[in-house]
KESETOR-539050 format. One record per residue: residue in one letter; x, y, z of N, C-alpha, C in turn. Coordinates in steps of 0.001 Angstrom, whole numbers, padded with zeros to 6 digits, always signed. Layout:
AXYZXYZXYZ
...
This chain:
X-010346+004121+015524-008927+003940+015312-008675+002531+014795
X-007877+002852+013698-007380+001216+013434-005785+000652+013463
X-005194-000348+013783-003991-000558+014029-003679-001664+012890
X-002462-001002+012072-002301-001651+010773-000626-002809+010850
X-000732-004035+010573+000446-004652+010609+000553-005364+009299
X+002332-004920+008939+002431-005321+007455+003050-006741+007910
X+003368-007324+006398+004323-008255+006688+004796-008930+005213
X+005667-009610+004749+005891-010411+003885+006626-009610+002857
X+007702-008904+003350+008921-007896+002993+009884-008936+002857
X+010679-008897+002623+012259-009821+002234+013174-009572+001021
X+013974-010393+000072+014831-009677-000340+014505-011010-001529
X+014516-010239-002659+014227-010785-004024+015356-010630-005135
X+015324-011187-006290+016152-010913-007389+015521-010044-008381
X+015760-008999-008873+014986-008517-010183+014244-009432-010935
X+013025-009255-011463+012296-010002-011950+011261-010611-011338
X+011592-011084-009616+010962-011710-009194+009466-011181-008684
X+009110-011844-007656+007693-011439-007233+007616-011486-005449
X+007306-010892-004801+006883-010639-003749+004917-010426-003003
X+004656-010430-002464+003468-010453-001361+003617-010003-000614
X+002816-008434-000272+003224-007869+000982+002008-007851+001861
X+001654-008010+002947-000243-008297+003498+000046-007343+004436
X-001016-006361+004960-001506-005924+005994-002846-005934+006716
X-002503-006405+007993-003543-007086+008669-003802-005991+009362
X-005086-005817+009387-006232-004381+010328-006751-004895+011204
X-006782-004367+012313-007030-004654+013614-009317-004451+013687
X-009449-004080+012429-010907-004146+012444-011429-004021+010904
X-012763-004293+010638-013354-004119+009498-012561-002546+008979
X-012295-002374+007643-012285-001218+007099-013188-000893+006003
X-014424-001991+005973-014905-001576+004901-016436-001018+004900
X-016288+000304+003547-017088+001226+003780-016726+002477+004913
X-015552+002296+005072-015297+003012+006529-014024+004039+006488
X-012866+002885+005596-011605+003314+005277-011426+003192+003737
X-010574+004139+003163-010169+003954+001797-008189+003628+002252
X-007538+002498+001448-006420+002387+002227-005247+002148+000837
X-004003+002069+001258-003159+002312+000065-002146+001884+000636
X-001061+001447-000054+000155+001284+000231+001189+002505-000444
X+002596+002817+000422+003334+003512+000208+004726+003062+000246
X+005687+004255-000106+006762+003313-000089+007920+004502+000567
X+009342+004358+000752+010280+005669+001476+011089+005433+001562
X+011821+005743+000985+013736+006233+001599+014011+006840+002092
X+014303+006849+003328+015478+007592+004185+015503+009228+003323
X+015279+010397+003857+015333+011722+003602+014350+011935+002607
X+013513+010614+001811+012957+011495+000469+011104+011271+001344
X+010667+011939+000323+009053+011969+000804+008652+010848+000127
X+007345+010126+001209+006501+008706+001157+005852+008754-000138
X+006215+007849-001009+005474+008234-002239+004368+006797-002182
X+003323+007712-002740+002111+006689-002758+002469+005522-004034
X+001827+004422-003844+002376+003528-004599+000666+002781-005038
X-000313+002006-004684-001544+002090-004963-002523+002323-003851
X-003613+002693-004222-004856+003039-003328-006172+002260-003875
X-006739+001523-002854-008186+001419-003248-009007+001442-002371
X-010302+002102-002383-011720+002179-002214-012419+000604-001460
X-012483+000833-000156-013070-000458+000539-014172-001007+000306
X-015100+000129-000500-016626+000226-000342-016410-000472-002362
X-016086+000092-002994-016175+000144-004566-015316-000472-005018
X-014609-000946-004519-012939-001692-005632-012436-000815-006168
X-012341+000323-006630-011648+001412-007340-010302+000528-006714
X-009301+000927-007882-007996+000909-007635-007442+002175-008384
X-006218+002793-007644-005213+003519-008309-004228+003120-007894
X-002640+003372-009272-001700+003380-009359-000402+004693-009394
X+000300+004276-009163+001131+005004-009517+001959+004454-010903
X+002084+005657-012012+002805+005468-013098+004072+003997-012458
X+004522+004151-011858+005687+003516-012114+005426+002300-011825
X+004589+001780-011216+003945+000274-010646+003095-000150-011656
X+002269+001185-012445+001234+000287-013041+001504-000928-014243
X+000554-002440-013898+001148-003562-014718+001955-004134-014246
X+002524-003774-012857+003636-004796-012188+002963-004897-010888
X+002396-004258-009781+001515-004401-009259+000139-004266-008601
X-000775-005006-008039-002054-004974-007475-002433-004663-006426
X-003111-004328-005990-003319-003762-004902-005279-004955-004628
X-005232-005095-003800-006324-006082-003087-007210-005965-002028
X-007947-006037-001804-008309-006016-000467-009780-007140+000282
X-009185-008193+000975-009912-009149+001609-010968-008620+002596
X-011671-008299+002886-012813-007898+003440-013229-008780+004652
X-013265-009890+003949-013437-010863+005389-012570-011201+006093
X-011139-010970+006080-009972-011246+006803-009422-010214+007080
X-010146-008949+006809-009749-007332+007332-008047-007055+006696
X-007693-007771+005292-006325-007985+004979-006146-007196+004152
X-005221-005966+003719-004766-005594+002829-003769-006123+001702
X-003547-006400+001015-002513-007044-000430-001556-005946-000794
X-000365-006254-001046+000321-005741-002184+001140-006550-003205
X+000303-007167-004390+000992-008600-005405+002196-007332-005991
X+003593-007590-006260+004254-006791-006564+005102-007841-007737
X+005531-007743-008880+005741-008690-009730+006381-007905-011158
X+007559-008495-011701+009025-007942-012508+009476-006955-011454
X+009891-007244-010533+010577-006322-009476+011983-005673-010208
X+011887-004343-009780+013147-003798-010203+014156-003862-008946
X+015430-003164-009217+016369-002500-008317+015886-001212-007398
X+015254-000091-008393+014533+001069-008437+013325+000552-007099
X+012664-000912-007093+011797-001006-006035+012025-000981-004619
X+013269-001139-004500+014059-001620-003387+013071-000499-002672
X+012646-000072-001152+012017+000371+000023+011988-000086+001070
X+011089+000906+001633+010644+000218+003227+008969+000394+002413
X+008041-000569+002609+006632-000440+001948+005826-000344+003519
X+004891+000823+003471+003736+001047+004239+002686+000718+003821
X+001907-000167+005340+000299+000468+004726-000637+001616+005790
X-001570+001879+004380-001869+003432+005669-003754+003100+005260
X-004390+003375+006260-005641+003750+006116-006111+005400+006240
X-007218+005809+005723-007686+007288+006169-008904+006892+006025
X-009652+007341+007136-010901+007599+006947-011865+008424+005593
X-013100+007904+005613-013584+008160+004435-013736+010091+004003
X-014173+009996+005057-014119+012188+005334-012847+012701+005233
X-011813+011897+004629-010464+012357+004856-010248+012773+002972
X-009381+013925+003437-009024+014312+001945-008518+013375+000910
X-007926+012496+001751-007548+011325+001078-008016+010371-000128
X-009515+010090+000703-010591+009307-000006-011108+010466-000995
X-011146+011483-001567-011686+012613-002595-011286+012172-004003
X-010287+011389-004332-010252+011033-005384-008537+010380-005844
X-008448+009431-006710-007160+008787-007097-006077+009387-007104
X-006143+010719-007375-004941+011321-007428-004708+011599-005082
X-005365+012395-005225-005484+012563-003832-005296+010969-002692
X-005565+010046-003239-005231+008616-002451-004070+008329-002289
X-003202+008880-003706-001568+008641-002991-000822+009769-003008
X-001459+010336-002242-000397+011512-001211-000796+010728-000108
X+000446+011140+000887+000534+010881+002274-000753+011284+003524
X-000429+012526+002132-001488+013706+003283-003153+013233+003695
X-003264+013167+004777-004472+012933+005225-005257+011344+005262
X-003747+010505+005816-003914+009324+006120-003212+009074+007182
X-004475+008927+008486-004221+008621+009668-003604+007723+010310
X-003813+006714+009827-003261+005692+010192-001921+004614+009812
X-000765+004121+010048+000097+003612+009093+001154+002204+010030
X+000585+001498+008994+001496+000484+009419+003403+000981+009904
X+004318-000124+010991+005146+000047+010848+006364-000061+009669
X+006226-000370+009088+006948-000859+007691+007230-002144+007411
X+007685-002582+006455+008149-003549+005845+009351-003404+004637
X+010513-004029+004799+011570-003932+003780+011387-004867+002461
X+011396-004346+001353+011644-005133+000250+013233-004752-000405
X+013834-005288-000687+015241-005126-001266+014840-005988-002606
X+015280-005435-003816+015522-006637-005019+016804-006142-005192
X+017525-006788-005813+018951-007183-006488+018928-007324-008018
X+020024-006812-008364+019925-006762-010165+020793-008448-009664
């Protein structure tokens, strides 16, 4: 089991740039494939990027890709989210989630950002931007 804490949510102007980190309560690497997500109130968690602990693989989602990165520190058990030309449209609550490697999850990029079959998830974090 791993216990995920985000942090570095706050409230930006369009354009700007944000840092969102999640700190893991243990190594995830080779172990976990992990991703960040994002949610509004009534709509479904849409995956936002995923990467591979073991390989660096990264995936995006169309609408992020070129605005942000997705990271992952290994020796500080830290997850990243560099998020940068922030829209209005970004405004959320941003998750981070781990799934184990046997998890449908880890099967491939498309499959990394669905929700489905990621065990574990930070409590959230708010980003607001402003036009």
């Amino acid at each position: 089991q791993v216990q995920l804490v985000e942090s570095g949510g706050g409230s930006v102007q369009a354009g700007g740039s944000v840092r969102l980190s999640c700190a893991a309560s243990k190594s995830t690497t080779g172990s976990y494939c992990m991703a960040w997500f994002r949610q509004t109130p009534g709509k479904v968690r849409e995956g936002v990027a995923s990467i591979w602990a073991w390989g660096g693989s990264t995936y995006y989602a169309d609408s992020v890709k070129g605005r942000f990165t997705i990271s992952l520190d290994n020796a500080n058990n830290t997850l990243y989210l560099q998020m940068a030309a922030l829209k209005p449209e970004d405004t959320d609550t941003y998750y981070c989630a781990a799934a184990p490697i046997y998890s449908a999850a880890c099967e491939s990029g498309i499959a990394s950002l669905s929700h489905i079959g990621y065990f574990y998830w930070g409590q959230g974090t708010q980003v607001t931007v402003s036009s």
